[in-house]
N, C-alpha and C positions, 0 to 999 in steps of 0.2 A: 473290715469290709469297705472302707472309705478308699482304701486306697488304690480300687479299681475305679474309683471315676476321676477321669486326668481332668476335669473342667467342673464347677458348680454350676453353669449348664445340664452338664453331662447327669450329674446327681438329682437335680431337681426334676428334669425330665424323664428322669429311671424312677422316679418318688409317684412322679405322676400317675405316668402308667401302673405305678401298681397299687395306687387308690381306686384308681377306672377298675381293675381287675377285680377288686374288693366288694365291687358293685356301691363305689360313693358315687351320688349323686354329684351332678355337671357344677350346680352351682358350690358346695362344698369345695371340688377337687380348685375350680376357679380362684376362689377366697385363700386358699391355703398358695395354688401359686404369687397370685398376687402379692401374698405377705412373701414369700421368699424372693421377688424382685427388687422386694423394701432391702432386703436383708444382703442381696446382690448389690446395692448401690453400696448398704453399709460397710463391706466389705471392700468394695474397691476405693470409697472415700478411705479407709482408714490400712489400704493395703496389707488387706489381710489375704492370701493367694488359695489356702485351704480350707475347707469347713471341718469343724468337727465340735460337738458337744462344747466344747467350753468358748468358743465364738456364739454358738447360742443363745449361753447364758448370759457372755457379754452385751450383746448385742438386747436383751431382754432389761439388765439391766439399766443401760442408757434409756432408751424407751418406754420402757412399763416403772421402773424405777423401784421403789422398796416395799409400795404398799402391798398389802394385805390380800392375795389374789380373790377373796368375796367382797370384797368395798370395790371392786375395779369395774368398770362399764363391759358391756359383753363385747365391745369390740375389743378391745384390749385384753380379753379373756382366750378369744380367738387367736389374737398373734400368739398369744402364750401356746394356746392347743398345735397353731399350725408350724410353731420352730421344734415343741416340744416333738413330732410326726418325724420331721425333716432331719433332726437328729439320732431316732430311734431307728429308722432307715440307712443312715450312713454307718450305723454300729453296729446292725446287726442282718439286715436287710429284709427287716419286717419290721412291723408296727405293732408294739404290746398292745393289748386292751387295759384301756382305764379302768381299775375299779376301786368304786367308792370307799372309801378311807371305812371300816370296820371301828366301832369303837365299842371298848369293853361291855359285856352286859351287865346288868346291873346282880349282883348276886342275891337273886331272891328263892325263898322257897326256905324248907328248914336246911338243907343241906347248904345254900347259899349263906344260912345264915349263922351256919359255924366255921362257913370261910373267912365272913366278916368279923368274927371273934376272933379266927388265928392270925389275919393279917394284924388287926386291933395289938394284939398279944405283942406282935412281933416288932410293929412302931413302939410300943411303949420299952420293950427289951432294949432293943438297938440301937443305935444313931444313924438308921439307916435313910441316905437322901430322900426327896418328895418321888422323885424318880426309879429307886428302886422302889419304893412300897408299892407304887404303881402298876410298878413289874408283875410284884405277885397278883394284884386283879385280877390283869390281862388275860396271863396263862392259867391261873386258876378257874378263869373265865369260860374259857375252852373245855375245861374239862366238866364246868357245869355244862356246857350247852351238849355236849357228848352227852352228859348222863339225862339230860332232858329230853335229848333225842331218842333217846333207849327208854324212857319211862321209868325210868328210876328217881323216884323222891323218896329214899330212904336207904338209910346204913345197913340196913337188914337187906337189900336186894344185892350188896358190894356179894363177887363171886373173883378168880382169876379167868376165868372165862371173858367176862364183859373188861378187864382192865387190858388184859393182851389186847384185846378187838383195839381198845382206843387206840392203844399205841401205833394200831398196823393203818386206823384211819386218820395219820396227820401227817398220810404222802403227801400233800398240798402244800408244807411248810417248808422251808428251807432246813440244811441242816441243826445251824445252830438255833432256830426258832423251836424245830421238834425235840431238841437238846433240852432248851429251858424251858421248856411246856410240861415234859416228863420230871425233869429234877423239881421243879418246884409242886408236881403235883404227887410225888415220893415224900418230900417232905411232910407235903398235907398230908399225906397216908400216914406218916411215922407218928405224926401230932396226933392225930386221930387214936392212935394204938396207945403211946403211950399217956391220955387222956381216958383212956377204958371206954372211948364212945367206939371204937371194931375193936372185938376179941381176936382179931387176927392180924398180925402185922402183914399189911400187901405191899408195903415198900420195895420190896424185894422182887414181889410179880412181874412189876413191866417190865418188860429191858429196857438195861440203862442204857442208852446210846455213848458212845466214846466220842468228842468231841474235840478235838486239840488243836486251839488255833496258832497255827504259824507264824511266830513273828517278821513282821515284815523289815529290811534294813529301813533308816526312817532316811527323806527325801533330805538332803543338803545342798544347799545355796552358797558359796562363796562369799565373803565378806564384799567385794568389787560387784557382784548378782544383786543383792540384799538395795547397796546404794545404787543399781540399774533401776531397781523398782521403786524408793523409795523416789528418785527423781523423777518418773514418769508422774508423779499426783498434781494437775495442774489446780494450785491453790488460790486460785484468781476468782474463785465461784466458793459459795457457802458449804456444799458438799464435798470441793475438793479438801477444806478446812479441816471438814470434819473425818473425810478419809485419811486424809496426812498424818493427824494426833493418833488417829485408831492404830492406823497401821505402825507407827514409830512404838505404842506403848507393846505390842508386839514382838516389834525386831530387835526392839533393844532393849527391852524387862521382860520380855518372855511371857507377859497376861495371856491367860486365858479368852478366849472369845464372852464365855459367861461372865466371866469378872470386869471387862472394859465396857461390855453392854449393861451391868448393873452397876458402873461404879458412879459414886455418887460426889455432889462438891464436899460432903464433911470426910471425902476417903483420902483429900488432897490435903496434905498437911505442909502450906504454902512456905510458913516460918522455917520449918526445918527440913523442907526440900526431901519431901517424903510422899509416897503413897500407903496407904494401912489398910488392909481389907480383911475382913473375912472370907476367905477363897467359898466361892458357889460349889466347889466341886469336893473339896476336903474340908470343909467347914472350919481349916485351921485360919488363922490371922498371921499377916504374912507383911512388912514392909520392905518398901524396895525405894530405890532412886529417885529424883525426881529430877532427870537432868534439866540442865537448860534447854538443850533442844525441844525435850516432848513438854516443858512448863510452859515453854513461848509457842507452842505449837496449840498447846490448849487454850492459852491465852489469846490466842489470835481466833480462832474459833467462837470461843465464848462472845467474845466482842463484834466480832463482824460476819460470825453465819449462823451460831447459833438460835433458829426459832426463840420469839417472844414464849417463855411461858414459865410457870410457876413448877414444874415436877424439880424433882431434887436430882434427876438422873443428870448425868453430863451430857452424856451425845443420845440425840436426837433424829426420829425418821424425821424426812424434809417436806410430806406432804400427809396435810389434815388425817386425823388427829395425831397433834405433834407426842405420840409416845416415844419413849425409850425407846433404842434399836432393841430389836432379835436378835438373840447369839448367832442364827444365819445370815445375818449381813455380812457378815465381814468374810465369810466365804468367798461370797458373790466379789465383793468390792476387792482382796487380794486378787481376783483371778482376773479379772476389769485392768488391772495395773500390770499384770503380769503380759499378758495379751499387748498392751499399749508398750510398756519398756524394752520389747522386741526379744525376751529373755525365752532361751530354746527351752522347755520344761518337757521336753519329749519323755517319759521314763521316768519321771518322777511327779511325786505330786506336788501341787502349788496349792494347798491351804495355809493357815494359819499355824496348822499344825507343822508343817513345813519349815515356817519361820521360828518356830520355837523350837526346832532341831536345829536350825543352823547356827541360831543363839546358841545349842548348846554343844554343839561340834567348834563351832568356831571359839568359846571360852577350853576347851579343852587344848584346842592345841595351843593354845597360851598359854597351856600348862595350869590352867586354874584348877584347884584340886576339887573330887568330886562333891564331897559336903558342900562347899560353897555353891558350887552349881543346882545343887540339890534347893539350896535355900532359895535362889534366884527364880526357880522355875514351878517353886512350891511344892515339890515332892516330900511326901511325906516318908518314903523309903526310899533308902541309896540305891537297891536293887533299881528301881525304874529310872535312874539317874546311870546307869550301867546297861544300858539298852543305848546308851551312844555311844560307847566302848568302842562300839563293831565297827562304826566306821571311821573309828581315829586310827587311820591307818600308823602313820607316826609312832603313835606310843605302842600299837602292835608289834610294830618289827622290829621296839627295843626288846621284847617280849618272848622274840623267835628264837630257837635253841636251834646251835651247830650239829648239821646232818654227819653222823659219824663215819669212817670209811667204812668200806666195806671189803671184806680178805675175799678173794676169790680163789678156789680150788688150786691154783696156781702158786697162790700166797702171795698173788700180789696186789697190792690196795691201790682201789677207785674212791677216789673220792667225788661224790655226787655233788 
């Protein structure tokens, strides 16, 4: 959609009119231009020539900075509303509606309160994260609020009648959200049957939806791209400190965003030039390097931008109260440096995630084999270590097998 307006003139004043049209009030549509003139200076101090979504962020980032969008004054609430509009329009050429973040309800009632037994059940079985147990709430949640809706408080009202309806009323979710609404509320069916609390197994009622997600090739960076971005972090200011260490523990150990944000001084094991964690995400323990570059990097930090304060965490948001980062900083802050280092990302993506593919495209074609790589990036299975295969073109086309001729009628051979 963006790329019918040749000017951010051009855009802003296409945005306008179609707030006027929306029936937004004069002083509303004002305040939202007004922020996009801020945002017009931003862009030509920092010779950016295009808008699109990840100048937004940028541009929100400098500005509003890391806190907490409920701690932030409502002006600075607004700039967030008026880029978050201005973007929504160049992408798509309307404006979603906001709505209020849903959160789980609580499972009460007796039916609720055999969900909270099977979830119970299923943390005490499993080693499953804080995050998937979660999971199961959410969508079980849904499916309380279905049978609430229906007047159903009891196991004796379950029919396939009212389980089909549910399924056919969660048009409103996305694919794979109606996917795992259904599977895990199958399961609570199956739990339920082989628990003798329903005589009938209805697992089998709903239809299953088929879901299969697509693997995407993952985005790579050149080793010459990586050190474009790395030089863009100007380390002259406390924040550019602490971007520099983030981003290097990154691009050159492959951390996790969860793990650099929870990591702590006793993860640094300074003597022997080490980092040791228990990984956030596979609860395995995992040590890695501690080169010079990212020790002097943390060291330079700790010392001269690191926030005064007593938390054990390393890196630090920069404005009151000094908590731990969030795993989504470092989103924000790669795409901040990416945007500055002049690097074309057109087509690909530019996270974190990003640089932890390039880390492991780039050890591959050095021929590093893949256990190693495996251990580097903390996978707990080679298979997910083998999802960068695909774009090791190199080792592919040792891989290609000679196209044989082919006799034609004639009897004389082509070879392709």
């Amino acid at each position: 959609m963006i790329n019918q307006f040749k000017t951010f003139g051009e855009l802003s004043d296409t945005a306008a009119a179609y707030l006027k049209s929306l029936s937004y009030g004069s002083s509303s549509v004002d305040s939202y231009t007004r922020e996009w003139r801020y945002l017009n200076q931003y862009m030509k101090a920092h010779n950016i020539q295009h808008y699109n979504a990840s100048v937004g962020a940028q541009y929100l980032a400098d500005k509003v900075g890391d806190a907490e969008r409920k701690a932030l004054p409502r002006s600075q609430r607004n700039r967030i509303r008026a880029i978050s509009v201005l973007s929504d329009f160049a992408e798509t050429g309307s404006i979603r509606k906001r709505k209020k973040r849903q959160e789980p309800r609580h499972l009460d009632g007796p039916i609720g309160m055999i969900m909270t037994e099977y979830i119970a059940e299923i943390k005490h079985a499993s080693d499953l994260s804080i995050s998937t147990i979660q999971s199961y709430h959410l969508y079980l949640s849904v499916f309380l609020g279905y049978l609430n809706k229906c007047g159903i408080t009891s196991f004796k009202h379950f029919d396939q009648a009212f389980l089909i309806n549910f399924a056919n009323d969660l048009g409103e979710y996305s694919i794979i959200t109606r996917h795992l609404i259904i599977l895990k509320t199958n399961q609570f069916l199956k739990y339920l049957y082989d628990n003798q609390i329903l005589p009938v197994d209805y697992s089998w009622i709903i239809p299953k939806t088929k879901y299969v997600r697509q693997p995407k090739l993952p985005s790579y960076y050149s080793p010459e791209e990586v050190e474009q971005l790395i030089n863009s972090i100007d380390r002259s200011n406390p924040i550019g400190k602490r971007d520099f260490a983030m981003v290097l523990l990154v691009a050159r150990i492959g951390l996790r965003c969860s793990d650099i944000a929870n990591l702590k001084f006793t993860d640094i094991l300074w003597e022997r030039k080490q980092i040791s964690i228990n990984q956030q995400k596979t609860k395995d323990p995992i040590e890695l390097p501690l080169f010079p570059e990212i020790g002097n990097a943390i060291i330079d930090y700790l010392k001269y931008g690191r926030p005064q304060s007593s938390l054990s965490y390393v890196f630090l948001r920069h404005v009151p109260p000094y908590n731990n980062v969030c795993n989504n900083l470092l989103y924000g802050i790669i795409k901040k440096y990416m945007n500055l280092s002049g690097i074309n990302y057109d087509e690909r993506r530019h996270g974190p995630h990003a640089l932890r593919h390039s880390l492991a495209t780039n050890l591959l074609n050095k021929e590093v084999t893949l256990p190693v790589i495996s251990s580097v990036l903390g996978h707990t299975r080679s298979e997910s270590t083998m999802f960068y295969l695909r774009v090791d073109t190199n080792s592919l086309r040792k891989c290609a097998l000679e196209v044989p001729a082919i006799t034609q009628s004639t009897g004389k051979e082509v070879t392709l």
